[in-house]
N, C-alpha and C positions, 0 to 999 in steps of 0.2 A: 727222454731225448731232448736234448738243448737247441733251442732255437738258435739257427743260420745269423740271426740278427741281433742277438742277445752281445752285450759287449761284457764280460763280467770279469771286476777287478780285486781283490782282497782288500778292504778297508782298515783303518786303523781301528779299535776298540774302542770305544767310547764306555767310560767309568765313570761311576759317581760313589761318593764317599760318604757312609751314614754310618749314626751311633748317638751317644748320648753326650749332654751337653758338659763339655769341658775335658773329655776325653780326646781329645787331642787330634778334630779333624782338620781345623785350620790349619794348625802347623805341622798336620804329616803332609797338606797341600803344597803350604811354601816350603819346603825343606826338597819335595820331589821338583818343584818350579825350580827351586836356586840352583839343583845339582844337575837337571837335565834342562832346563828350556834352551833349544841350540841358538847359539848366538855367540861375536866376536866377543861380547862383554860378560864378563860372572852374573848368571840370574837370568841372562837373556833381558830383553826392553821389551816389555808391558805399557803399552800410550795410554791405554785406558779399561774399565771393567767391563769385559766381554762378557762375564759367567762363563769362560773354557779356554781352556789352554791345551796347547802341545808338548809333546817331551820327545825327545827319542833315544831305542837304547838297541842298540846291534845294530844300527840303521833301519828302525821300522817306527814309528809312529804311535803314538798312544795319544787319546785326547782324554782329557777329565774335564768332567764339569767344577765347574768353581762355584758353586753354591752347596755347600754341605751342610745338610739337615735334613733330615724323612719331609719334614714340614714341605717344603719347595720339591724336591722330589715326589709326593702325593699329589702337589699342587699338578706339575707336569701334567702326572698319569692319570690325573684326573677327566683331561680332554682326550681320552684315548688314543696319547702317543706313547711309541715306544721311543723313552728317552735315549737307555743306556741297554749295553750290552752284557756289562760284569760291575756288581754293586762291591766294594771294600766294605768289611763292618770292623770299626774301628773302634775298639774295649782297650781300654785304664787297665794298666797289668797291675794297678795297686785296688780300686776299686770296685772291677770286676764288673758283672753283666748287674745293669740298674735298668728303671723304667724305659728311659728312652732307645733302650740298646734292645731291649723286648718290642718295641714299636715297627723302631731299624728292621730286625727280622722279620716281623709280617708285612711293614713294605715290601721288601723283598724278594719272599714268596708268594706277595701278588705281582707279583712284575715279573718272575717267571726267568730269574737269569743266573746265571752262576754266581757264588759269593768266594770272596777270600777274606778269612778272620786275620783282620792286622792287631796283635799285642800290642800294643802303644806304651812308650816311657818303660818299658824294657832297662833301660839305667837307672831308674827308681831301688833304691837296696831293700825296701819289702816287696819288689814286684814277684806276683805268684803264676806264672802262666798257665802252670799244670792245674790250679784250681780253676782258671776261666775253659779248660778245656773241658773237664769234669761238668762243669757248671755247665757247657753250652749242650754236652749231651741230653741236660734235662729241658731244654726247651727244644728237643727234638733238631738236632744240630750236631752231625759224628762229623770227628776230624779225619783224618787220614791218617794219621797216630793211632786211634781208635779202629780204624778198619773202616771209615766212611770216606767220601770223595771230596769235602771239606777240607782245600789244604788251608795251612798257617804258618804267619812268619812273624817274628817277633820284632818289632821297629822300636826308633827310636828321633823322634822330631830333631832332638836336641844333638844326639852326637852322630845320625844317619844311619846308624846299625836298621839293617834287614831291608834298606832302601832298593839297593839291586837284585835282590832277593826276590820282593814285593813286583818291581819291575818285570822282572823276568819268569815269575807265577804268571802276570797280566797278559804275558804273551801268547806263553803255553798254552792258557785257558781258549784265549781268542783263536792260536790255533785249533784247536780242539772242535771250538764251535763253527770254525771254516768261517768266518764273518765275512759274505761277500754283496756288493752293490751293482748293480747292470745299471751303465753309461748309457745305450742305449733309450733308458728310459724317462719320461718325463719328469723335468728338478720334483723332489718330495721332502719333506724332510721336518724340524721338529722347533721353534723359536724357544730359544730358551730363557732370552733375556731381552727385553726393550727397555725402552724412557725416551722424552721429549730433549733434544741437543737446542739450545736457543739460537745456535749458529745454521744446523745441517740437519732441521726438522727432526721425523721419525725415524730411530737406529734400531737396527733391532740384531741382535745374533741368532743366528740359526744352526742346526747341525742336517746336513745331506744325509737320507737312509738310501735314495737313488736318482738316479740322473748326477747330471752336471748341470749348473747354475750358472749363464754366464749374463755379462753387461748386456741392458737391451731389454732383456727378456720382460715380459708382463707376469707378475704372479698374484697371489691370495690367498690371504689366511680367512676363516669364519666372520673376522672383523673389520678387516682392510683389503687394500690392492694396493696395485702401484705398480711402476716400469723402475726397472732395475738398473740405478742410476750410479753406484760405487759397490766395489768391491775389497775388502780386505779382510786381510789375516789377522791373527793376535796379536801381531806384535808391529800391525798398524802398515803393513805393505800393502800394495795395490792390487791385485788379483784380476786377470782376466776372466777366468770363469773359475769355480768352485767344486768341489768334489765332496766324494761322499766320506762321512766322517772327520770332518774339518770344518774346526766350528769358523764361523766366516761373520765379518760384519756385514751387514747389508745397510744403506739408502735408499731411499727411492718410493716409500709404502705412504700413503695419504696422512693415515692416523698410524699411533701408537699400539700394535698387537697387541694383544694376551700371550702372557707364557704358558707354553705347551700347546698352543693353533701346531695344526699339523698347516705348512705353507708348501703350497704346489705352484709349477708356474703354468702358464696357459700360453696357446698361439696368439691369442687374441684379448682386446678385454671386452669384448663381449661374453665371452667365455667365462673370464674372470668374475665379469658382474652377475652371470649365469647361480655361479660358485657361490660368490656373497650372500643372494639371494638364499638361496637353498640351503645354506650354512646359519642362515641368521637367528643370531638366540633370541629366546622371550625374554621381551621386558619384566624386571621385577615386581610381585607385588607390592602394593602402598601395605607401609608401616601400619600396623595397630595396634594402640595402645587399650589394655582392659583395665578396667577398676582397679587401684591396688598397686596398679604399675606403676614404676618411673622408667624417667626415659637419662642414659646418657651421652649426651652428643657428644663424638668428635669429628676432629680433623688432623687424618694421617699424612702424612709426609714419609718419605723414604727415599733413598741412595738411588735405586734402580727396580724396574715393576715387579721383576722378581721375588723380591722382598715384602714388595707392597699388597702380592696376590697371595703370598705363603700368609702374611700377619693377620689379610682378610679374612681366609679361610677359615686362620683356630680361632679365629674372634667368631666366627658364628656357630662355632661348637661349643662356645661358654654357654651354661642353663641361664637359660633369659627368662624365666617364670616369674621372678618378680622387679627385675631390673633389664629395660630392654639397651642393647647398643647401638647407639642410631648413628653411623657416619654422614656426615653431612658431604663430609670433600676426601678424596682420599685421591693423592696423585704425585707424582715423582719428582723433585726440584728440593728448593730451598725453602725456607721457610720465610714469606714475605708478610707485609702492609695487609695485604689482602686476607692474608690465611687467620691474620689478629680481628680484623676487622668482621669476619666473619664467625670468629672463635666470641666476638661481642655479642654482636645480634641475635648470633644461635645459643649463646649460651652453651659454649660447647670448649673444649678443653686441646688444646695442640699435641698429638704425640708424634715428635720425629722420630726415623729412624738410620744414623748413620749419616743424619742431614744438620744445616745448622741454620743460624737467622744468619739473611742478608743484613748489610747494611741499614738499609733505610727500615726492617724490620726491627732490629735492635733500638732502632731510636723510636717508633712508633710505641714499641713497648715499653717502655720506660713512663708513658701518659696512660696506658692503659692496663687495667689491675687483671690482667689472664694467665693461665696458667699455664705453662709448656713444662712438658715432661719428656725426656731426651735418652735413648736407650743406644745400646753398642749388639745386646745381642737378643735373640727374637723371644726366647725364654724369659729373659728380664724384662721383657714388653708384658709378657702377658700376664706375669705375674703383677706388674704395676696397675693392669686395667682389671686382674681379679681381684685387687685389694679397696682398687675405687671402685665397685661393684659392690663391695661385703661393706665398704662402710655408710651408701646409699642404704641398705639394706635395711627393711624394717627388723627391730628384734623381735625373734620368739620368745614369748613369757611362759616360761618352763615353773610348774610346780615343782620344789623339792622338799624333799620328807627330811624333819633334823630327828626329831624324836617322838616320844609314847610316854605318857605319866599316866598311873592306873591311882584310878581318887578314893581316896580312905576317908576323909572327911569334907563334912560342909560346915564350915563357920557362919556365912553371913551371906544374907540373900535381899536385894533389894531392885527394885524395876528392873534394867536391863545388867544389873552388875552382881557378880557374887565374888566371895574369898572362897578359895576351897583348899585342903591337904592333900597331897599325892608322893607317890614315889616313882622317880623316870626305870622305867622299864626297859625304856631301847634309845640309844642314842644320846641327843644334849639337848638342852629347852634355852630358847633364847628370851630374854626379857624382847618384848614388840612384836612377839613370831603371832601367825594367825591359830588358830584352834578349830579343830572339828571333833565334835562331841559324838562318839559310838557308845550307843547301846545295844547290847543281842546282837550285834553287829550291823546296826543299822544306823546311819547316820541323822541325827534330832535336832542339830544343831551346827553354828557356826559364831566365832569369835575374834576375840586376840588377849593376849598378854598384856593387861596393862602396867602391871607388877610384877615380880617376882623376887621370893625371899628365900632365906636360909638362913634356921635359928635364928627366925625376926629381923634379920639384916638383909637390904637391898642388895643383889646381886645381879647380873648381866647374865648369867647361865648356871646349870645346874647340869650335873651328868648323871650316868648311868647307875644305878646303886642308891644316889643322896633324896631325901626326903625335901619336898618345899612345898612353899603356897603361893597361890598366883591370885593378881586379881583378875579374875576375867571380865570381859565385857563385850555382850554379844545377844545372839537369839537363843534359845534353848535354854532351861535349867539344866544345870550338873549334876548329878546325884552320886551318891557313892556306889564304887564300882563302875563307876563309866569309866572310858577307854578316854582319853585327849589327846590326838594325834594334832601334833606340834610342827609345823612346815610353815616355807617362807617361798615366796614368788623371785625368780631369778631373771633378769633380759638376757637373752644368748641369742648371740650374732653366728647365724649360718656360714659354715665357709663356702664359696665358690668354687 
């Protein structure tokens, strides 16, 4: 039975868009932005990066998140919000289902929401779609081709094929699940994006799961408050109050959120500070360094915290066993005086993301020898800071086996040195290689190659089958019939 008081509206759908990297979720993003954001101008006007957008198609509403990655989506649902309604998994019709597209699905299906398989680049002339459908049944994925409720459309960024298509799956689906919000209820809902404005303080985007938001209002996320001092849209209009499903800029919050704070508003702020209180996370523990460690400080910089909180994340899921990753500074802007200045003292290395040097940065660097490393996308970050991690990395000194010479003669025996005759039995003998001397199978001795001949001539190796003599020098007598197992010590660098 429905409450007398309940006000309940059908919301837009809220999407997000995941897959693997370079399969094409960026620009099946801009390609849906160009053809549908409503507006008197082609593409619609975007003032600035919200993390979500609007579209509309029949006259209804669809919002998408504008951060595409599992990475930042995990980050979300991390804080136990429910971000999105209907996930896109977005697969390469030329290279089919890869690591990250296997990740995509078990985000996914922990998030508990319906999927649509977008083909992507569909106008590629080896795109195979009928193999990615094949393929996705084996990671437990039936299409609706196949008899399962997985539909699929075939896109294409570049010339817009299965654009309205995809659109119009997105509605369906959200009919189906009846996505509805009650007005009635207290503002709730999910930040998807912040950073620091040096003009208009803390900004942050949020998405409405219920209630209406409007100017005035006190609200709170686990890390802030604030009175609700501006409102607007995506495309940077001024909003009296806010609705559910409509990603919305907001002002007015003390400090800078976390992406994914579920933010409610309150009557009061004592209420608010109630909130805070009882939301408040533990402080981290202090770093510790064990014998054997090193440590690599940096300092991140990034576009928006979005970004900042996704890069955090898979950075503390690298194996830190023997190289620990210590951020000193991680926080959203430019790259200043300050961040160099401290990339000195800490001994610590700049990685931007999607950010650049100011001014007066650019000139401070030029006097000082640090090193900034500058990335466009989050996969290329991480591989940049797994490669400065393996070359920190002490090597392991691996024993390898070359060969086996079984001894037929002894020539000449003196203090710690002998000549002896043999013939290699397995593998190659290198002149300088070490020696370990078996007899009955038990090892009597230890050596090296200080010579080695063939028909009285110096040689560098000797193979399988050929006869030679070596000089050894080492502990142990040789005798005839011992076994000389012939190996050489190798450094090998661990991958990360």
């Amino acid at each position: 039975m429905k409450d007398s008081t309940q006000k309940l509206i059908t919301k837009p759908p809220v999407v997000v868009v995941l897959g693997h990297i370079d399969h094409g979720k960026t620009s099946l993003l801009l390609a849906i932005r160009e053809m549908k954001v409503p507006s008197g101008k082609p593409g619609g006007v975007i003032t600035q990066h919200l993390g979500a957008y609007q579209v509309e198609k029949n006259n209804r509403k669809i919002t998408f998140i504008d951060t595409p990655g599992h990475e930042a989506f995990s980050q979300m649902r991390s804080r136990g919000a429910k971000v999105a309604d209907i996930a896109i998994l977005v697969i390469d019709a030329v290279e089919g289902i890869q690591v990250q597209t296997k990740e995509a699905i078990s985000h996914i299906r922990k998030a508990q929401i319906p999927m649509i398989v977008a083909i992507n680049k569909i106008d590629k002339p080896t795109a195979n779609p009928e193999k990615i459908k094949r393929d996705l049944q084996k990671e437990g994925i039936l299409v609706e081709e196949f008899g399962g409720k997985v539909p699929v459309v075939n896109t294409s960024a570049k010339t817009g094929q299965g654009i309205e298509e995809l659109l119009e799956l997105i509605l369906l689906l959200a009919e189906m699940e009846n996505l509805q919000a009650d007005l009635s209820k207290e503002a709730e809902g999910v930040i998807i994006e912040a950073y620091l404005d040096s003009k208009r303080g803390p900004v942050a985007t949020l998405i409405l799961s219920e209630g209406q938001l409007k100017i005035g209002e006190i609200v709170a996320t686990p890390s802030t408050l604030g009175k609700v001092k501006s409102l607007k849209d995506f495309q940077g209009k001024n909003l009296e109050n806010a609705l559910p499903g409509q990603p919305v800029l907001l002002i007015g919050l003390e400090k800078v959120p976390e992406v994914g704070e579920i933010i409610k508003a309150f009557p009061n702020f004592e209420k608010a500070q109630e909130y805070l209180k009882k939301e408040k996370k533990k402080e981290g523990e202090f770093l510790r360094v064990k014998p054997g460690q090193k440590v690599l400080n940096l300092i991140l910089k990034t576009d928006v915290l979005g970004s900042l909180e996704a890069i955090e994340e898979i950075l503390k899921r690298l194996p830190q066993d023997e190289i620990i990753l210590r951020i000193l500074k991680a926080e959203v802007g430019e790259i200043t005086p300050s961040d160099i200045e401290l990339a000195k003292t800490g001994r610590a290395m700049i990685v931007g993301f999607r950010t650049k040097l100011n001014p007066a940065a650019q000139v401070f660097l030029q006097r000082e020898k640090i090193k900034i490393l500058q990335f466009e996308v989050i996969y290329d970050l991480i591989e940049g800071i797994r490669k400065l991690m393996e070359k920190m990395r002490k090597p392991e000194i691996v024993r390898v086996e070359l060969g086996k010479i079984k001894v037929l003669v002894n020539f000449w025996a003196e203090k710690n040195r002998q000549i002896v005759g043999g013939r290699v039995i397995e593998g190659e003998v290198k002149k300088g290689g070490e020696i370990e001397i078996v007899r009955a199978e038990e090892v009597i001795g230890h050596g090296r190659i200080i010579n080695l001949q063939i028909n009285k001539k110096d040689v560098e190796r000797a193979t399988k089958g050929q006869e030679c003599g070596i000089l050894y020098e080492g502990e142990g007598k040789i005798l005839e019939g011992d076994i000389l197992i012939i190996y050489t010590y190798q450094r090998e660098k661990k991958e990360i």
